[in-house]
N, C-alpha and C positions, 0 to 999 in steps of 0.2 A: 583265682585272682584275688588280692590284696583288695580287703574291705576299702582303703585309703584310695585306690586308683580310680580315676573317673574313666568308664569306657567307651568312648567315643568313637572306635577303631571300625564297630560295625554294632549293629540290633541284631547281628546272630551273638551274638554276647553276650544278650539276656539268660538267666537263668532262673529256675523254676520257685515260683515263690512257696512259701511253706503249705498255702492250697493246692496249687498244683501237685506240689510232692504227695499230701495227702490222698488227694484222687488216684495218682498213679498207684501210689501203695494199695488202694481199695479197689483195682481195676476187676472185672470179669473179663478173664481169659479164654480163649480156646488157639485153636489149629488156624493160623491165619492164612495158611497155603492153600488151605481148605477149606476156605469159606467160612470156618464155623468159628470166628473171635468174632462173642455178640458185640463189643466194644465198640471194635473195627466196623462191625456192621453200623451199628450205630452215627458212630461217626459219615463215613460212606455217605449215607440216608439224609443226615444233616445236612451236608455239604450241597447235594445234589438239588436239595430244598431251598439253600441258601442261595445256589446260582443260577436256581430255576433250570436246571439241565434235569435229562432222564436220570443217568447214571452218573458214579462217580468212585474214583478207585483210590485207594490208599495206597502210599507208596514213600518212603523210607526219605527222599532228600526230592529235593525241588529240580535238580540238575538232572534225576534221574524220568521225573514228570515230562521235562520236556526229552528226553532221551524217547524215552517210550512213545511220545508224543510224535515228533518227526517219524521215527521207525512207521504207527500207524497210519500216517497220512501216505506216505510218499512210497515210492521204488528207487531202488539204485539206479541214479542215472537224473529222476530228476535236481530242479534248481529250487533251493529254499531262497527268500526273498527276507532281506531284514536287513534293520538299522545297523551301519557298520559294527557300532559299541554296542549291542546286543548280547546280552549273556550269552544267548545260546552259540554266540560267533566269537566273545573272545573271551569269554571266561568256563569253557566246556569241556579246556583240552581237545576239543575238535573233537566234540564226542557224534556232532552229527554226520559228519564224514565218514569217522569210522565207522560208525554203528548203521546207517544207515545209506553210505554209497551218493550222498547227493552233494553237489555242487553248492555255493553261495554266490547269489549275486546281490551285494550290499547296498544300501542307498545311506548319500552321508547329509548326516544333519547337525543341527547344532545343542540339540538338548532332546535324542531321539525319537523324537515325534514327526513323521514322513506325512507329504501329502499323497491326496489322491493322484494327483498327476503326478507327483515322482513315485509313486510305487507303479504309476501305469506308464511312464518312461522305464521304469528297469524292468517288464515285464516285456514291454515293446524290445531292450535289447536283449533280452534272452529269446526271444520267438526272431528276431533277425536271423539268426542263426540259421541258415536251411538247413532242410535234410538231407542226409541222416548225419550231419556234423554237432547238431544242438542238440539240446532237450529241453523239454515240457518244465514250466515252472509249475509244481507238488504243492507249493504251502506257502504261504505270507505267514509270517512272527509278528507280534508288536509284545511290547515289553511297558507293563502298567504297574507302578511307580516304574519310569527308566532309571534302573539304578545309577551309570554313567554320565548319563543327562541331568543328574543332579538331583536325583527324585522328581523328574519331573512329571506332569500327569498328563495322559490323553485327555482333550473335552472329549463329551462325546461327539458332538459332529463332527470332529473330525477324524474320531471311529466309526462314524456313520459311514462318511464317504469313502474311507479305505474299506471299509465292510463290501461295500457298492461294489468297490472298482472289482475288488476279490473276486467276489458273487458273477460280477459281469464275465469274467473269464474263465470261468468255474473251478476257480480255483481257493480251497478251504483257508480259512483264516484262524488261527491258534491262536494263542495271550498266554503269555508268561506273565502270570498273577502274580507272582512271590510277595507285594505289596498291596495288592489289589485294593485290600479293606483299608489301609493306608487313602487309596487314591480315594476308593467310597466316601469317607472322612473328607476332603475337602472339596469335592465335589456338591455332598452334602445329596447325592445318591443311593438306591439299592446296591448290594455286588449281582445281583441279578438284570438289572436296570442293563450294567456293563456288560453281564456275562451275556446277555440276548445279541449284544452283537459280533459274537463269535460264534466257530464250530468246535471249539474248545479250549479250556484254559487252567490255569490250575492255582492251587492258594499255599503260600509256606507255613509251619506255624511254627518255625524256629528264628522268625526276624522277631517283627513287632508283637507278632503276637506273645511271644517267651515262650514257649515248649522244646524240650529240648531234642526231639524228634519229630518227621513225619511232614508230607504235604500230601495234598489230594487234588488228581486231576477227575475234570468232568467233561461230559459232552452227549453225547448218542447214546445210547445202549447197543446200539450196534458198533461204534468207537469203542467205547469200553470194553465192550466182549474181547476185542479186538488187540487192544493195548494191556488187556490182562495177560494174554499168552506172553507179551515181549517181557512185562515184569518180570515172569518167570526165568524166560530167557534171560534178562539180564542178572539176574541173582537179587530181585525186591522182594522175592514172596518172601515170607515169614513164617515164623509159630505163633508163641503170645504176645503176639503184637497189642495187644489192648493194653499192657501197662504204657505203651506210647500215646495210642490213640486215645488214653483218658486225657493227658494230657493237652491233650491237640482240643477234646470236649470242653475241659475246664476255661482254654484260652477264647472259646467263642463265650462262653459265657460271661469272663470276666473282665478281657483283657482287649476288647473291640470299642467299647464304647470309648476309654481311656486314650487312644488314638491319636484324640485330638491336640492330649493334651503335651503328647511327644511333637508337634507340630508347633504348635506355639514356642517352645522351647528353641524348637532351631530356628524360626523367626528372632526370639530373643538372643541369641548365639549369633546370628546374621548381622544382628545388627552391633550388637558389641564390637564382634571383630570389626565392621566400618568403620567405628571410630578410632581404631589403633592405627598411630601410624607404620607404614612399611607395611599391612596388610590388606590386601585386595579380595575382595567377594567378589565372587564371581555370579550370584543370584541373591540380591539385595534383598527379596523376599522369597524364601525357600516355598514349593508346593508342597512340600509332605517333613520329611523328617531328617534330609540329608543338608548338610553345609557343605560346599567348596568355595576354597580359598585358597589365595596363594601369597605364599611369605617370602619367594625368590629375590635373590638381588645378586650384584657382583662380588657380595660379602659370605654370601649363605644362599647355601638351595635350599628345597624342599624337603629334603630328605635328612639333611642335615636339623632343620627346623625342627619337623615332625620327633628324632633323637633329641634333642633336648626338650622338647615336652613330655617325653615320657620320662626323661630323667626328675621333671617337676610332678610325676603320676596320672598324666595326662596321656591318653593310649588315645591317639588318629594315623589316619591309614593314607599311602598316596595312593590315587585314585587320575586318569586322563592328562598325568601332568600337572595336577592338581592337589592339595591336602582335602581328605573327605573328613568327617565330623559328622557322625549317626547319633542321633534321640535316639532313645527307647526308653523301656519301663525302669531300667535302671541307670536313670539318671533324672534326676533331680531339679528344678529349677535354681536350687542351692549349688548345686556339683555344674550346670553351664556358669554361674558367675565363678566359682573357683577355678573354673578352665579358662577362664574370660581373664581373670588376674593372671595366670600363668602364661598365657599366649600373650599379655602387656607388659610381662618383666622379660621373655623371652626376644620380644621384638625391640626396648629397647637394653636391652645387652648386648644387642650385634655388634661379633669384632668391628 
């Protein structure tokens, strides 16, 4: 990507600063199919430290955590239960269908965060169902940062009470972390704190964090044992995998506390775009590090919009119907106001 372009498009877009590249060059390697990359162990160990879980497994992309993840919880047949915009439901390729045989019964909300009583309403319609025409709901999802929801964050109580209602019907509750330390950051929490209320979840380090491989899910030891065989099966084991997983070490050390400061930015970005006219925020004060907005009129879509900022080297993404705008470590409080000028000569330029 052109030094000149501001990338806003997403935080997996970060790339690996000249420390991290370092680390990875100096990695210790082994057999990572095999247990034996101490790297990978290492990391593993960290993680599972970090979320206060037993275990914890390394595993190649975050799409594939939760792939594995559904696989160990559930059978074919059961009903996974999540927020309609949920990664795992519309940006999977329907990998939980395939891969693991179960149904979706959605709840729809307005910035992915469900309550107790609507996950224990869609739980109630999936058990409507007599027998033998239904099936058993397998797993509750929540999704922390909700990427669609605007970055939005779970509080905790009302992870509390979705935990509860779960719990109450014994049925396991998963988190798709991909932002997690994200959400920890403006909560001003442990990711342990979070992770105690689930039976497993997992962390990316190719968003905010900047590495440019690898997430790790955790949970049980008896989970993990578990969701190790599927990695396999699904084609995540490895060799030397430790030149990634240094990486993935280096971003807890350097690039979590920093977090915050992608966070303020799109606060600052939030609020610029309010002032333009012809554009609309759709979250006047962001929770983590995501912007949506919308430029539409009878003159220009969104899409159209979004093409002429990139034509001014400004890269954003649509997102719900909406233009999205991602912080991360590369970007700059300098590079939001040069976007911030560019989305103001863009808007009024309109034919």
């Amino acid at each position: 990507m052109p030094d000149n372009v501001i990338p806003l498009f997403s935080d997996t877009e970060t790339r690996p600063t000249p420390g991290m590249r370092a680390a990875i060059a100096a990695a210790e390697v082994g057999d990572e199919q095999k247990g034996e990359d101490p790297t990978v162990i290492r990391l593993q160990e960290r993680v599972a430290d970090l979320l206060g879980k037993e275990s914890a497994l390394w595993l190649p992309t975050g799409t594939m955590c939760n792939l594995v993840a559904v696989k160990t919880h559930t059978r074919p047949g059961d009903a996974l239960v999540a927020d309609g915009m949920a990664h795992v439901v519309r940006a999977e390729s329907g990998g939980a269908a395939l891969a693991s045989g179960v149904v979706t019964e959605t709840i729809r909300t307005e910035r992915g965060i469900f309550t107790a009583a609507e996950l224990q309403a869609a739980m109630d319609r999936v058990a409507a169902v007599p027998e033998p025409y239904g099936q058993p709901v397998g797993l509750v999802c929540v999704e922390q940062t909700h990427n669609f929801g605007g970055g939005a964050v779970w509080p905790l109580e009302a992870l509390d009470a979705v935990a509860a209602c779960a719990r109450s019907r014994g049925v396991p509750l998963h988190m798709d972390g991909a932002r997690l330390l994200n959400a920890c950051a403006a909560l001003g929490v442990s990711a342990a704190a979070v992770a105690a209320r689930v039976d497993s979840l997992w962390i990316d380090f190719t968003k905010g964090l900047g590495a440019p491989i690898g997430a790790v899910l955790a949970g049980t030891a008896a989970f993990i044992a578990g969701a190790r065989r599927y990695k396999q099966l699904f084609g995540g084991a490895m060799r030397q995998a430790g030149i990634a997983a240094a990486g993935c070490l280096y971003a807890l050390d350097h690039h979590v506390d920093r977090l915050a400061e992608d966070h303020e930015n799109a606060r600052r970005l939030a609020a610029g775009l309010a002032g333009i006219d012809g554009i609309e925020v759709r979250t006047a004060a962001p929770d983590t590090n995501m912007v949506f907005f919308d430029a539409s009129g009878p003159d220009l879509s969104n899409r159209e919009f979004i093409g002429r900022l990139a034509a001014s080297g400004v890269r954003l993404s649509g997102a719900g119907g909406a233009i999205r705008a991602v912080t991360h470590l590369d970007v700059s409080r300098a590079d939001v106001d040069r976007a911030l000028a560019a989305v103001r000569q863009a808007a009024a330029g309109r034919a």
